[in-house]
N, C-alpha and C positions, 0 to 999 in steps of 0.2 A: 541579498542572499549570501550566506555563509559560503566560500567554497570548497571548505573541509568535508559538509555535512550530507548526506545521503538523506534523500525525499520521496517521500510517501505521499504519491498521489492516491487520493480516496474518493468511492463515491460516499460523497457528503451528506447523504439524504437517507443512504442505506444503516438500517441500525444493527447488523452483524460488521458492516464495514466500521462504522464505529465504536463499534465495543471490540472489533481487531485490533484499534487505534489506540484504545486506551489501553490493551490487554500489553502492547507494543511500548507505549510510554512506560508505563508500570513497570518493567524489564530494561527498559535501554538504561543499564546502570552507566556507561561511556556517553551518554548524551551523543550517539552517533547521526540518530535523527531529524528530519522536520520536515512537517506535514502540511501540505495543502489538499485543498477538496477540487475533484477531478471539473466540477461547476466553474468553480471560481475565477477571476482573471488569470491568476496567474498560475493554477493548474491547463488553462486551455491554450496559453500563450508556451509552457513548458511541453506539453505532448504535440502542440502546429510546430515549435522549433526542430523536434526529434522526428517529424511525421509520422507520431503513430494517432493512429487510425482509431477514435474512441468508441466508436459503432461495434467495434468487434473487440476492443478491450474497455470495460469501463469499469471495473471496479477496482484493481491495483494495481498500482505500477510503480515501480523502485527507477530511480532516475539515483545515478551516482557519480560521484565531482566529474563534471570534462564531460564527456561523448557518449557512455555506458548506457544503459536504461535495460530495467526486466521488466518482465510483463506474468502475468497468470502465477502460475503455481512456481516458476524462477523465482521472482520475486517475494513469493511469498518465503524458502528456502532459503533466499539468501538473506532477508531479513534477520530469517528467523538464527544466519547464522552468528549475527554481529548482536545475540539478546543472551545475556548470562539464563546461563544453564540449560541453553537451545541448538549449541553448536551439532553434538554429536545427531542430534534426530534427522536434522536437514540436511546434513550430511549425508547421510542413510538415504534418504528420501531422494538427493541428489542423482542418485546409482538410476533411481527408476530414468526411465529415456521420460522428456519431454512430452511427447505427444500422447506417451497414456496417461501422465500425472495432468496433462490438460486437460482430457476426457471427464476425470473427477471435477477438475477447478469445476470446469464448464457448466456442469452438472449443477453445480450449487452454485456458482453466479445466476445461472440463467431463475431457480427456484430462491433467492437469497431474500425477495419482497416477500413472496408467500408465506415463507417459513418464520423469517424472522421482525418483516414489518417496515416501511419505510416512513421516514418524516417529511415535513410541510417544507422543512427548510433547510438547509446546512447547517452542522452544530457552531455553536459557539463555544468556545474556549475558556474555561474560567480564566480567569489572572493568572492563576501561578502558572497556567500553560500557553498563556497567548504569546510568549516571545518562542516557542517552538512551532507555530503556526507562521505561514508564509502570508 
């Protein structure tokens, strides 16, 4: 692993969480990124290190160089602070307290299969994107 680079745990199988991913690659003009699926070894070996608890987070989580980790609608925020031309919104968004931008996360994690569908398996990466994959 890189340890300059901030990682995006994802659930792998969810297809809003995956079209997050690409919407995320597609903007990370700094290549500040790399993504693992929240399944995988070495997404389930990165959340037992930090102990968080996948039962109650499982769709994304920002882990960042050293000790750090976000969770829910944080992470989504701070992602979205380090994506050209996303700085200011998250920002904004930031001011809301935690536990009511959770309420919303919550809201659309817990419906994110119905609404938008999940797959058989975890994506695969084309070539040009498998060295940004963990």
């Amino acid at each position: 692993m890189e340890k300059n680079k901030q990682i995006i745990l994802f659930d792998g199988v969810c297809n809003l969480c995956n079209n997050a991913v690409q919407f995320v690659i597609q903007r990370d003009k700094k290549d500040v990124f790399r993504y693992a699926a929240l399944q995988s070894e070495i997404g389930q070996q990165l959340t037992k290190e930090r102990g968080i608890d996948t039962s109650k987070v499982d769709s994304i989580i920002l882990i960042d160089p050293g000790t750090a980790y976000y969770t829910k609608s944080t992470a989504a925020l701070e992602i979205g602070k380090q994506l050209s031309g996303y700085k200011g919104i998250s920002s904004v968004f930031a001011w809301i307290p935690s536990p009511i931008r959770d309420i919303v996360y919550d809201f659309i994690a817990r419906n994110r299969y119905n609404w938008y569908g999940k797959k058989d398996q975890c994506m695969i990466p084309t070539p040009e994107l498998k060295a940004k994959f963990l």
